[in-house]
N, C-alpha and C positions, 0 to 999 in steps of 0.2 A: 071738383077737379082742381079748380084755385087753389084750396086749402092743403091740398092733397101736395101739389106742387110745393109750394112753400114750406111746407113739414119737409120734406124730403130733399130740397134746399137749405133746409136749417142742419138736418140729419147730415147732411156731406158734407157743408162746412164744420161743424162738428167735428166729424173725424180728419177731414183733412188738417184741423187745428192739431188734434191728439197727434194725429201723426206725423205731424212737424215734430213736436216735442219729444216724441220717440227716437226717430232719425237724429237729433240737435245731440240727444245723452247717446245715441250710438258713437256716434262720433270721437267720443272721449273714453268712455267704457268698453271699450273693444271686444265684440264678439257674444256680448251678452246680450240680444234683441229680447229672446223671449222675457228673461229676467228682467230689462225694464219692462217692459211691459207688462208684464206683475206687479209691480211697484206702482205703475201708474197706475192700475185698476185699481187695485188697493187704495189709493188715496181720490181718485173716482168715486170711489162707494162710501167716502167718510169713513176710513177705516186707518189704525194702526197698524206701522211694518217692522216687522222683527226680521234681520239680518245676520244668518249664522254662515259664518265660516272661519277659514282661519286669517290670520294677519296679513296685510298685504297683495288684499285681493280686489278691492277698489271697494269696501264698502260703506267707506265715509265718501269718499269720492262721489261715487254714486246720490246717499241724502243729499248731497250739498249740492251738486249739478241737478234733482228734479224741484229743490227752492228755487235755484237760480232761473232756471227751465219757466217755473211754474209763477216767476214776479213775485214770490213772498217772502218776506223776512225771516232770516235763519238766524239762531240760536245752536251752538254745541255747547252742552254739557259732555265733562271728563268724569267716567264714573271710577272713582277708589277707593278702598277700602276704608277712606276716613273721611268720605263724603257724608254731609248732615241733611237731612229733609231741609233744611232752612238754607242751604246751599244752591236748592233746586227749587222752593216757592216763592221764598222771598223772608224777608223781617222785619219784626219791627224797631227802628230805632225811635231813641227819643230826644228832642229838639227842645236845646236848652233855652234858646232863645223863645222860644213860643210857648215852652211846660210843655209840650205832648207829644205822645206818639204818634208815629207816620211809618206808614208801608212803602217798605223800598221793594218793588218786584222784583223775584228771581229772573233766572233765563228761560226760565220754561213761560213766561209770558210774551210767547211769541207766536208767528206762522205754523212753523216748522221749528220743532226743536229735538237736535240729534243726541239721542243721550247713545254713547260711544262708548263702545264694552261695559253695557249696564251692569254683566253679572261680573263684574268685579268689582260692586260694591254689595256692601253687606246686606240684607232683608230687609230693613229698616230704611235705610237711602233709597230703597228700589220702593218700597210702600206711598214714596212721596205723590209717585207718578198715577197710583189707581184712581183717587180722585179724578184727579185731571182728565185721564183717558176716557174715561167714564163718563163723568158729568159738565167735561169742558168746563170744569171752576177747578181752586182750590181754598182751600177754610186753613188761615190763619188764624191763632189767637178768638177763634169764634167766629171771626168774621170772614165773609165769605165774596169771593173775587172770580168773577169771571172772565174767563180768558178771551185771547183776538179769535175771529170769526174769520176763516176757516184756520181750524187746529190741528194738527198730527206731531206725533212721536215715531220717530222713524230710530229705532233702538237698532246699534249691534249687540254681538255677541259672540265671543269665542267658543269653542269647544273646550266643553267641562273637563274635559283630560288635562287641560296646560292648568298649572302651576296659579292659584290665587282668585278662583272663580265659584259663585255661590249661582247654585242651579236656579231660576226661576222657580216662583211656587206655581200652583196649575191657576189662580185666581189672575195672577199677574201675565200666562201665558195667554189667558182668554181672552184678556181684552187686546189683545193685538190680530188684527183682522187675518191676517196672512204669516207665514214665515218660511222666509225664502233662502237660499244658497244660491254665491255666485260660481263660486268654484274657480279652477285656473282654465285659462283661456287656451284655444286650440293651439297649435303649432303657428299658426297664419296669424291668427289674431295678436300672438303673443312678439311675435314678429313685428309684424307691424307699431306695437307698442316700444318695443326694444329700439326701435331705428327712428318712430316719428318724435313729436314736439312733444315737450315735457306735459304731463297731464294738468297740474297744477296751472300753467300758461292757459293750456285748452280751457281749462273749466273757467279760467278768469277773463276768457274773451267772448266766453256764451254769453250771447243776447236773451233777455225773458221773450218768449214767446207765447204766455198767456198774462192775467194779472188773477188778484183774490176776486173780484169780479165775475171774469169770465170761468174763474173754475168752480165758485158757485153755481154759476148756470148750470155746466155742464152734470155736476152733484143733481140737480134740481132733475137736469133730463133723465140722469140713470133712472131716478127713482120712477119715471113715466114708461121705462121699458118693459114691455109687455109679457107676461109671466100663465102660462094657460095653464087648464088641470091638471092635465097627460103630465105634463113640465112640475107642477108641484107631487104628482104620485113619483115620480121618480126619484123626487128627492129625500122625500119620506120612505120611500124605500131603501135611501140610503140610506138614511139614518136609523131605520131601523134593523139593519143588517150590522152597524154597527155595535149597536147594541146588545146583539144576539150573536156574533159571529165567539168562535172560542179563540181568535187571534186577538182579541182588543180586552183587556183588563175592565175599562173603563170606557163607553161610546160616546155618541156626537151625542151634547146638548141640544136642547131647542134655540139656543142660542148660536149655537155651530149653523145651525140650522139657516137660522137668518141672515146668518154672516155671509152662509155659501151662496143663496139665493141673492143678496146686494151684492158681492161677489160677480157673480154669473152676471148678473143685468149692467154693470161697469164694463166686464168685457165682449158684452154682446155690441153697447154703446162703440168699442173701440172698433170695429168691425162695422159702422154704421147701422146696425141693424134695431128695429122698434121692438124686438123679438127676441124671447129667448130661446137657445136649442140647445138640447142633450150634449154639443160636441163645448159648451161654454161651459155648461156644469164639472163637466168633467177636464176642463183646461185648467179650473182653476181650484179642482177639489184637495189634489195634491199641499197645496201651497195653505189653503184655509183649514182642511183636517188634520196636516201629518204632524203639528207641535199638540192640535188638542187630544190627540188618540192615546190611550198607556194602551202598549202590550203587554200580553202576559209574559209571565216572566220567563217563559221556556220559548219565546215568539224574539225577546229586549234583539239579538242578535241581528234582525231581518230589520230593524228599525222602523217608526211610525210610517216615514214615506211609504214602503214598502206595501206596507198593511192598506194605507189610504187608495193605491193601484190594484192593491186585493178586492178593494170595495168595487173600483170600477170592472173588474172581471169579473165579480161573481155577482151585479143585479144589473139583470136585464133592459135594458131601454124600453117603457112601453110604446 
């Protein structure tokens, strides 16, 4: 019964933590609750976040209020089209006084580092980042550098229609855990943002409300949340329906796979629960399927999201 308490005392401190940090980025981002809250799950589960929409919709705003949120060091990288890999690992110079070479670190050796309208640099600038997201290192010159502990890449991304933007490849889509839209804000919200304090002010007057520490832990607990059969057939039903359905070109990985299920167990976490349920797989399937799904090509119109809501209408809950 002790033990039992104390779990369950740690579990509600837990979220009441998480949901400070929720409420702290509501305050600045106006109107977007659920969408932080995707973000934080996303970086809960040791995951990367892709951010699509268009200009001027708070999506730097946002990475840079859940570092400041979260107590870790932020890094932006500007991604253009005559961005170099060596821009974004680092280089070696060589010291004339000493005869040798020394590694200067890029900015990606950091916390958090925002690479900011990634697809507007060329395939080559953007290949810097699969290492890294990947195996939290990067290999210069041979040699091989591992990066600060806890790490994310919180990318945007404009819409491929404007003017100067190279589509992500599907290698480089994969490894970003989630990809999310913020979109424009309600009439209220947008309101409210029209008349209050300048956001930049807001965001520089947020307090950290965890540190690298404490979001390890809570990393640590997602992965203790409890995941049953019933809960794994469903999700393999997803995936398999992907696979099979005539709307998807190409289906969920078993990769997609894992994602969705660390996914699902960071926003069961958010919710206080040891437990996962049908209604967490499905909160967050949207956001972790809809950039890995291709449609077919007579489907492109209805777009990934679309398809990914298809998934959740047509396999049944057991």
């Amino acid at each position: 019964m002790e033990l039992r308490q104390r779990t369950s005392s740690a579990s509600e401190q837990s979220r009441n933590r998480i949901h400070a940090v929720i409420a702290g980025a509501s305050r600045v981002v106006l109107g977007k609750t659920t969408e932080i809250r995707l973000a934080l799950t996303c970086l809960l589960a040791r995951g990367h976040l892709l951010i699509e929409d268009m200009p001027g919709v708070g999506k730097t705003t946002l990475a840079h209020l859940l570092a400041r949120l979260l107590g870790l060091d932020f890094q932006r990288i500007q991604f253009t089209s005559d961005l170099l890999p060596a821009d974004v690992t680092g280089v070696y110079v060589y010291h004339r006084e000493s005869g040798e070479f020394r590694f200067h670190p890029g900015p990606i050796f950091t916390h958090v580092v925002l690479a900011d309208e990634i697809n507007r640099a060329t395939p080559r600038a953007q290949s810097a980042l699969l290492e890294a997201m990947e195996e939290r290192q990067v290999t210069v010159e041979n040699d091989t550098h591992a990066l600060p502990h806890p790490f994310f890449v919180i990318a945007t991304q404009n819409p491929l229609e404007q003017i100067g933007t190279f589509p992500l490849p599907e290698s480089q889509l994969d490894r970003f855990l989630m990809c999310i839209s913020l979109g424009y804000p309600d009439r209220q919200a947008e309101r409210a943002l029209l008349t209050g304090a300048d956001r930049r002010t807001l965001l520089d007057d947020q307090q950290p409300i965890l540190d690298a520490a404490a979001l390890l832990a809570l990393q640590a607990q997602v992965e203790e949340v409890h995941v049953s059969d019933a809960l794994l057939d469903y999700v393999q039903n997803l995936l398999d329906h992907s696979r099979s359905s005539a709307l998807c070109q190409a289906g969920l990985s078993p990769r997609a796979g894992l994602a969705l299920l660390r996914a699902a167990r960071a926003w069961a976490l958010v919710d206080g629960r040891g437990h996962v349920l049908p209604d967490d797989v499905q909160a967050v399937l949207p956001a972790v399927a809809g950039h890995r799904l291709v449609a077919t090509p007579g489907e492109r119109a209805e777009g990934a999201d679309a398809i990914a809501r298809h998934l959740l209408d047509a396999v049944p809950i057991p």
